[in-house]
N, C-alpha and C positions, 0 to 999 in steps of 0.2 A: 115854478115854485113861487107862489106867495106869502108875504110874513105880516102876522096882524101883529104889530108892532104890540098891544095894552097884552097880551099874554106872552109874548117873547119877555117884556120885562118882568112879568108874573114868576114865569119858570128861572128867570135870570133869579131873582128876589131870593126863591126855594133854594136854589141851586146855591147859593150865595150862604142862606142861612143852616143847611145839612152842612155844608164843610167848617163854617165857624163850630158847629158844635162836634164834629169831625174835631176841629184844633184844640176843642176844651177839651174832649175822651182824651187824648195823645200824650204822652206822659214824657216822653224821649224828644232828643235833639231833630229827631222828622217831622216835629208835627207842623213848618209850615210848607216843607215837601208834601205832604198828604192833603192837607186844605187845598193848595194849589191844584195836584191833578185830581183829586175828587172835585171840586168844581167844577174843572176844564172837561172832564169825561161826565160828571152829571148835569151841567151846563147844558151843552152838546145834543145829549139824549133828550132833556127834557123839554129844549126847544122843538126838538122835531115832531116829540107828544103831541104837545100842544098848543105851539107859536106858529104852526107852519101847516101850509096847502098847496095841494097841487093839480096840476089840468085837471086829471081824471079820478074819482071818489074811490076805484079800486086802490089808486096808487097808494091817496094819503090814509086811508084805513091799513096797509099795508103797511108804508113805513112806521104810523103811528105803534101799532103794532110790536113790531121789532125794535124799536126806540124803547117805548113802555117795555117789555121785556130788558134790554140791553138799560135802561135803568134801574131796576130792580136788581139786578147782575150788577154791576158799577155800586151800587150803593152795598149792598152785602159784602164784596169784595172792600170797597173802604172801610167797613166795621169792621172785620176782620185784621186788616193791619190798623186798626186805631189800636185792637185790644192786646196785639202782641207787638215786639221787639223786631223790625225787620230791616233790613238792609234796602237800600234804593235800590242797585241793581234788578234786585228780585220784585220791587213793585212797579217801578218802570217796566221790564220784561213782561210781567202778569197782566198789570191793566194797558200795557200796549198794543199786546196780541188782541186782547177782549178789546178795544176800540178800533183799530185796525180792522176786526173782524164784522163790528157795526155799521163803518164805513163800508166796507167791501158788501153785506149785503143789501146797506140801505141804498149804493148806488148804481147795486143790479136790480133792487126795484124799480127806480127811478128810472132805468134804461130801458125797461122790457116792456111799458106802453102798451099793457093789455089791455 
């Protein structure tokens, strides 16, 4: 895996400025629960988009892929709890599974070296 460092901090930048406006929608005592893992989970996704390459051109179209996807997911799931009242329990559990599930398929791409 290689990381072109001027777009990891690009995606870092985005990723940085959807959760600040993530913090300003939020109206209740979570909003800096919510900044934090919408960052961390769109962070994540959007480096692999577009910060990151790897050996083979199947792979990184592959994971790019599932990233772009799994942040499109990540980001509607954080508008969702900007616009209502929720408990952490219930957003930790929701976007854990959905990251958890990113990881899990972005690192059977990465392993299967078609």
């Amino acid at each position: 895996m290689k990381i072109n460092f001027v777009q990891t901090i690009i995606a870092i930048a985005v990723s940085s400025l959807i959760a600040y406006g993530l913090y300003s929608f939020q109206g209740t005592e979570n909003k800096i629960f919510l900044s934090l893992g919408s960052f961390l989970f769109l962070a994540s996704t959007l480096t692999l988009t577009i910060g990151t390459s790897f050996e083979l051109p199947r792979t990184t179209t592959n994971v790019r892929v599932v990233s772009g996807i799994f942040f499109v997911i990540a980001l509607l799931s954080n508008l969702i709890f900007s616009f209502i009242n929720f408990s952490i329990p219930s957003y930790v559990i929701i976007n854990g599974i959905l990251f958890l599930v990113f990881i899990l398929i972005a690192y059977s791409i990465n392993k299967a070296k078609h």
